[in-house]
ChimeraX commands (.cxc) that place a marker at each C-alpha (Angstrom):
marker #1 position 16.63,10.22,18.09 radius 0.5
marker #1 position 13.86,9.34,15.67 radius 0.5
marker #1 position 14.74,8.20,11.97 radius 0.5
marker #1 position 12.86,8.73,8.83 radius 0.5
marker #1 position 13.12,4.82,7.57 radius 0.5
marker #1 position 11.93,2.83,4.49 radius 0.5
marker #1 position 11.20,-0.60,6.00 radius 0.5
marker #1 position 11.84,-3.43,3.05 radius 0.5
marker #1 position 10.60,-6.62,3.98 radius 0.5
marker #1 position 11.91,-10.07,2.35 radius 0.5
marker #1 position 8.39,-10.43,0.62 radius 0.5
marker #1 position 8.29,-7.66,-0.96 radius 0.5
marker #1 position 6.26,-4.99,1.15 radius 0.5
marker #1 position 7.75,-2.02,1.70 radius 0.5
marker #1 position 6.91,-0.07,5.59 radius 0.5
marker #1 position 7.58,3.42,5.77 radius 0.5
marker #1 position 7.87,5.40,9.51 radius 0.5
marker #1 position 9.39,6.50,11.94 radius 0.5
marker #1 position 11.30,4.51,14.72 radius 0.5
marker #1 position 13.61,5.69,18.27 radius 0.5
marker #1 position 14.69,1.94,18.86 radius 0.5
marker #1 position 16.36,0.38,15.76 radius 0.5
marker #1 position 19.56,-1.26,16.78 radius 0.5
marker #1 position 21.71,-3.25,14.04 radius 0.5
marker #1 position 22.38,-6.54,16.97 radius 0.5
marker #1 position 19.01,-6.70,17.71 radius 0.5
marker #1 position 16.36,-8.73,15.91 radius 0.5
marker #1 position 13.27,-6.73,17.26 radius 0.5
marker #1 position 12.51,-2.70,17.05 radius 0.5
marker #1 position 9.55,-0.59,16.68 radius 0.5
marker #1 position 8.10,1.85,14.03 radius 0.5
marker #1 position 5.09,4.05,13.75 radius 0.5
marker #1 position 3.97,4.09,10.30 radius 0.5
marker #1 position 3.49,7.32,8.18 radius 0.5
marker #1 position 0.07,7.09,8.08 radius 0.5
marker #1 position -0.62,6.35,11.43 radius 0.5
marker #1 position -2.90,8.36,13.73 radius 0.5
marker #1 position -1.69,10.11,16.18 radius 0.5
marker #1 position -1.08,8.22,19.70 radius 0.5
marker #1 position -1.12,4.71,18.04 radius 0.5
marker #1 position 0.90,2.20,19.51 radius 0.5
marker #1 position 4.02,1.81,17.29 radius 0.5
marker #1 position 4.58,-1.62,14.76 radius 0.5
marker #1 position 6.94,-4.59,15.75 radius 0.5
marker #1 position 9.77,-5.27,13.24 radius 0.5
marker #1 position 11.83,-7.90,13.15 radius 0.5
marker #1 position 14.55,-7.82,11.53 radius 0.5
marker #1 position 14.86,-11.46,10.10 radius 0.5
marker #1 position 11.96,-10.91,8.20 radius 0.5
marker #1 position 13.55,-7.89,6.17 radius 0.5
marker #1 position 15.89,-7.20,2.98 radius 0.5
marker #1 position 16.90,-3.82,4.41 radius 0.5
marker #1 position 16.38,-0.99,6.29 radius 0.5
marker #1 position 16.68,2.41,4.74 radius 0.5
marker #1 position 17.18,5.64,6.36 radius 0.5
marker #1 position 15.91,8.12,4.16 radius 0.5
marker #1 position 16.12,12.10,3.69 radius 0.5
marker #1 position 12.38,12.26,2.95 radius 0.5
marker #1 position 9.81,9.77,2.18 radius 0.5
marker #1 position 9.51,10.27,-0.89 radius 0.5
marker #1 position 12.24,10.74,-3.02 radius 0.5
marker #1 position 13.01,11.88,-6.88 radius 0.5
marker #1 position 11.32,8.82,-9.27 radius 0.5
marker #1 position 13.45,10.65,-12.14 radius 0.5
marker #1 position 16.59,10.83,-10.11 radius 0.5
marker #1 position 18.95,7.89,-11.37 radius 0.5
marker #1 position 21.10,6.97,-8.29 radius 0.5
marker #1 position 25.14,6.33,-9.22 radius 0.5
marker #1 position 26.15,2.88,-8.57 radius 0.5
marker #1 position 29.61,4.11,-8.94 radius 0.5
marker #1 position 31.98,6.10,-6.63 radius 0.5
marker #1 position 32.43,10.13,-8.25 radius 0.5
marker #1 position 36.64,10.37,-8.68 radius 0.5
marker #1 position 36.28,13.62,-6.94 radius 0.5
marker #1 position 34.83,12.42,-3.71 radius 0.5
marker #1 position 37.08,10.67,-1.09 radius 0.5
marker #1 position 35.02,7.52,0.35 radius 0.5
marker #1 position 34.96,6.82,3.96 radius 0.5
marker #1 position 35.23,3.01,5.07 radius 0.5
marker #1 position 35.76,-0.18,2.37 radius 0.5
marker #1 position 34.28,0.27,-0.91 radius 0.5
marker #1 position 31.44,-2.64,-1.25 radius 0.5
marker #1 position 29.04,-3.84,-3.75 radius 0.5
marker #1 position 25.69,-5.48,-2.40 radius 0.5
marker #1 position 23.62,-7.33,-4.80 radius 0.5
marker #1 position 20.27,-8.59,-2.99 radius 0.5
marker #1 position 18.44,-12.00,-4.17 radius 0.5
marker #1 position 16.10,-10.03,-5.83 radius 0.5
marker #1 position 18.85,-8.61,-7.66 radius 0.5
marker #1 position 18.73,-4.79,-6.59 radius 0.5
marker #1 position 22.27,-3.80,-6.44 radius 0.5
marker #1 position 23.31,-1.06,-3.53 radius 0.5
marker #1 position 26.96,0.21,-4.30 radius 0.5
marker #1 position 28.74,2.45,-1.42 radius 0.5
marker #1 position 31.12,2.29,1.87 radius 0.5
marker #1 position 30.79,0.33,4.76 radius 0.5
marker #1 position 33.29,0.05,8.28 radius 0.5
marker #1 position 31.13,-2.91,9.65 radius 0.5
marker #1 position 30.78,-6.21,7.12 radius 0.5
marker #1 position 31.48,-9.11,8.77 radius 0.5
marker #1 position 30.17,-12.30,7.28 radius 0.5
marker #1 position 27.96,-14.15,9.48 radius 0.5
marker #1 position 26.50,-11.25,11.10 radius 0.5
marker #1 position 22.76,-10.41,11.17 radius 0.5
marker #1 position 23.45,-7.51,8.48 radius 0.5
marker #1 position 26.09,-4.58,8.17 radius 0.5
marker #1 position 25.04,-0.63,6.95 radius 0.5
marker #1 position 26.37,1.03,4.15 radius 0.5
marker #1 position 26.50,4.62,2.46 radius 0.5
marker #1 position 25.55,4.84,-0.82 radius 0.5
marker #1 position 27.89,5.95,-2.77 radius 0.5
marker #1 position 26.30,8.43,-4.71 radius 0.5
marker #1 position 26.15,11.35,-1.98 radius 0.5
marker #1 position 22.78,12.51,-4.07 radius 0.5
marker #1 position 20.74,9.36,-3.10 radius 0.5
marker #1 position 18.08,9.87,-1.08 radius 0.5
marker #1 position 19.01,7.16,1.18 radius 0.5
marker #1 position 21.23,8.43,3.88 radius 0.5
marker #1 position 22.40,5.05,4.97 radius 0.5
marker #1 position 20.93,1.23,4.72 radius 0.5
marker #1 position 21.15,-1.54,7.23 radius 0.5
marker #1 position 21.27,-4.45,5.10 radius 0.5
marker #1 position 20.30,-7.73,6.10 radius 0.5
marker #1 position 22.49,-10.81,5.60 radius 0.5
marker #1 position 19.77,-13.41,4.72 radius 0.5
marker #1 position 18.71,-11.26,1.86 radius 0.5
marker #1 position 21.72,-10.90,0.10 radius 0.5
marker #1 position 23.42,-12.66,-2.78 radius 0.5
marker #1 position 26.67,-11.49,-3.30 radius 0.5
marker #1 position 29.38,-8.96,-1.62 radius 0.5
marker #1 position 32.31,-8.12,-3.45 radius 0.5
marker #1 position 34.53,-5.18,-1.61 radius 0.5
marker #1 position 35.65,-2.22,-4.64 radius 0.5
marker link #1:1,2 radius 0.2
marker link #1:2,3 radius 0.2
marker link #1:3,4 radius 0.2
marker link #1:4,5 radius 0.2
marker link #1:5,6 radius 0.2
marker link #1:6,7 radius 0.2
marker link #1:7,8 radius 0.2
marker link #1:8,9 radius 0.2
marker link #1:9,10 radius 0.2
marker link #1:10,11 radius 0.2
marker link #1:11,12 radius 0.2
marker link #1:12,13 radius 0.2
marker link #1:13,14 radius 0.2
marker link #1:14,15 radius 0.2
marker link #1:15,16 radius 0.2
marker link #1:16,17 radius 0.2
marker link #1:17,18 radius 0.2
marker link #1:18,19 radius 0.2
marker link #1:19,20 radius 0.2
marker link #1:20,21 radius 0.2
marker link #1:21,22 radius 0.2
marker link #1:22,23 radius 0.2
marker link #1:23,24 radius 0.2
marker link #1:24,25 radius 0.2
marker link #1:25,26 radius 0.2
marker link #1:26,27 radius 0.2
marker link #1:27,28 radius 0.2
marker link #1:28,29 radius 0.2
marker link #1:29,30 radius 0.2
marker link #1:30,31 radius 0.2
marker link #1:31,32 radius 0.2
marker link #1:32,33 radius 0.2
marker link #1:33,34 radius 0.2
marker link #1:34,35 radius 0.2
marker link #1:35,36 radius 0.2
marker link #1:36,37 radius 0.2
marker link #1:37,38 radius 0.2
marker link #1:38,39 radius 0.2
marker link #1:39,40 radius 0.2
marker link #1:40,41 radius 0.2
marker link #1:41,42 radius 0.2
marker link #1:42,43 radius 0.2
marker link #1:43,44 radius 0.2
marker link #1:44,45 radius 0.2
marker link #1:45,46 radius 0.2
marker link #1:46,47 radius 0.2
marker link #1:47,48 radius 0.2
marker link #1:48,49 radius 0.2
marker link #1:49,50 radius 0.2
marker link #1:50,51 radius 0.2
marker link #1:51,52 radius 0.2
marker link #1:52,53 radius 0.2
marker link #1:53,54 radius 0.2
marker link #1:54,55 radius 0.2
marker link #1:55,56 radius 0.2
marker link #1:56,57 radius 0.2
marker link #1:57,58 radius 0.2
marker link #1:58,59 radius 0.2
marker link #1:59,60 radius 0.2
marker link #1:60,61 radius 0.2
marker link #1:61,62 radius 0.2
marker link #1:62,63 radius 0.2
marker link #1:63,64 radius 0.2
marker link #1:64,65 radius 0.2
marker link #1:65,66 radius 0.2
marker link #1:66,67 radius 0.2
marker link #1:67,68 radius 0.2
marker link #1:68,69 radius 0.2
marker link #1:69,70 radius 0.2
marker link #1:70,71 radius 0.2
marker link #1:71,72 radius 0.2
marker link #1:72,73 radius 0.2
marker link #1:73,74 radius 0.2
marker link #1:74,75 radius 0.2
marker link #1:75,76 radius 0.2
marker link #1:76,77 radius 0.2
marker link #1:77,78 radius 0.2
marker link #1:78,79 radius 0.2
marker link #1:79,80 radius 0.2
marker link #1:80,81 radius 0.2
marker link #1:81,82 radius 0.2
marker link #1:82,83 radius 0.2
marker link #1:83,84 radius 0.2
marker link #1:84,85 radius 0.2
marker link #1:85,86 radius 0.2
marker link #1:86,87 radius 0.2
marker link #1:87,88 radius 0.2
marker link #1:88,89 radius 0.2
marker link #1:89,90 radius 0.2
marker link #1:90,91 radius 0.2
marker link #1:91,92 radius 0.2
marker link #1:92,93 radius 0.2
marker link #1:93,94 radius 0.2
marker link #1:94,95 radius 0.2
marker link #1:95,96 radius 0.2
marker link #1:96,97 radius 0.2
marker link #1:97,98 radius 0.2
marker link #1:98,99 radius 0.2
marker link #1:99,100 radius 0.2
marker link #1:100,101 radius 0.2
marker link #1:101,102 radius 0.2
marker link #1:102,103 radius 0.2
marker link #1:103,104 radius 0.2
marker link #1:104,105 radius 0.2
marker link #1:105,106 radius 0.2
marker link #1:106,107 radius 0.2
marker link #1:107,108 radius 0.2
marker link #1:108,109 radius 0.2
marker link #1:109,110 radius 0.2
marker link #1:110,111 radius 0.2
marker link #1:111,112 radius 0.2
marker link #1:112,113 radius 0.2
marker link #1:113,114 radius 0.2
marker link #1:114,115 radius 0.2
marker link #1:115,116 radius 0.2
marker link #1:116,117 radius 0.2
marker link #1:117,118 radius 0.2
marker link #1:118,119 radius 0.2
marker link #1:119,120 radius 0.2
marker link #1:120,121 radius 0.2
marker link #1:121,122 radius 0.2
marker link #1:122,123 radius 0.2
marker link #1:123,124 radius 0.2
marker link #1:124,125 radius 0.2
marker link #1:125,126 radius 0.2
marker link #1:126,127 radius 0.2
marker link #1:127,128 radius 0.2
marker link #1:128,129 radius 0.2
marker link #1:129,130 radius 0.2
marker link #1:130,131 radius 0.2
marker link #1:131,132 radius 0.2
marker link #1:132,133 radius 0.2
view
């Protein structure tokens, strides 16, 4: 299956594609970027040299959309409530049924069904803090 993805490295660039291979215990996948021509060979990624990985509804997105970093009383939340702060201090609020520390990262679901990010692999090195909600 191929995922829309928003690829966030630890430097601050910022990848956006497509990729068939991404697998959360694996350190290497591919991507073809958006502006690639057609029939290029797709981009190595690996995943120690990220933040995150964010699989996105479109590319993108609402600029005057204000995501909720809070969980809507009216919506039942599926997994452990967590709050994610990064090292560069972006905060990612949501659910999450795989956080583990010492793992290579963990995905979680935004909490604020609205967001254009559909889900977001986060990667342990690039995180500050996790507090479960």
């Amino acid at each position: 299956m191929q995922h829309k993805i928003v690829v966030r490295y630890m430097d601050g660039r910022i990848l956006k594609g497509t990729s068939v291979d991404f697998m959360p215990n694996k350190d290497l996948f591919h991507i073809v970027p958006l502006d690639a021509p057609p029939g290029k060979k797709p981009q190595e990624i690996h995943a120690r040299e990220l933040k995150a990985v964010f699989f996105v509804k479109d590319y993108d997105g609402n600029a005057q959309y204000k995501e909720r970093k809070e969980f809507s009383p009216d919506e039942r939340a599926a997994g452990r409530k967590i709050k994610v702060v990064f090292k560069d201090k972006e905060l990612l609020v949501g659910t999450t049924q795989g956080y583990q520390p010492g793992r290579q990262g963990f995905f979680v679901f935004p909490a604020d069904t609205q967001s254009n990010i559909e889900r977001c692999y986060v990667v342990s090195t690039a995180v500050k803090e996790v507090t479960f909600l």
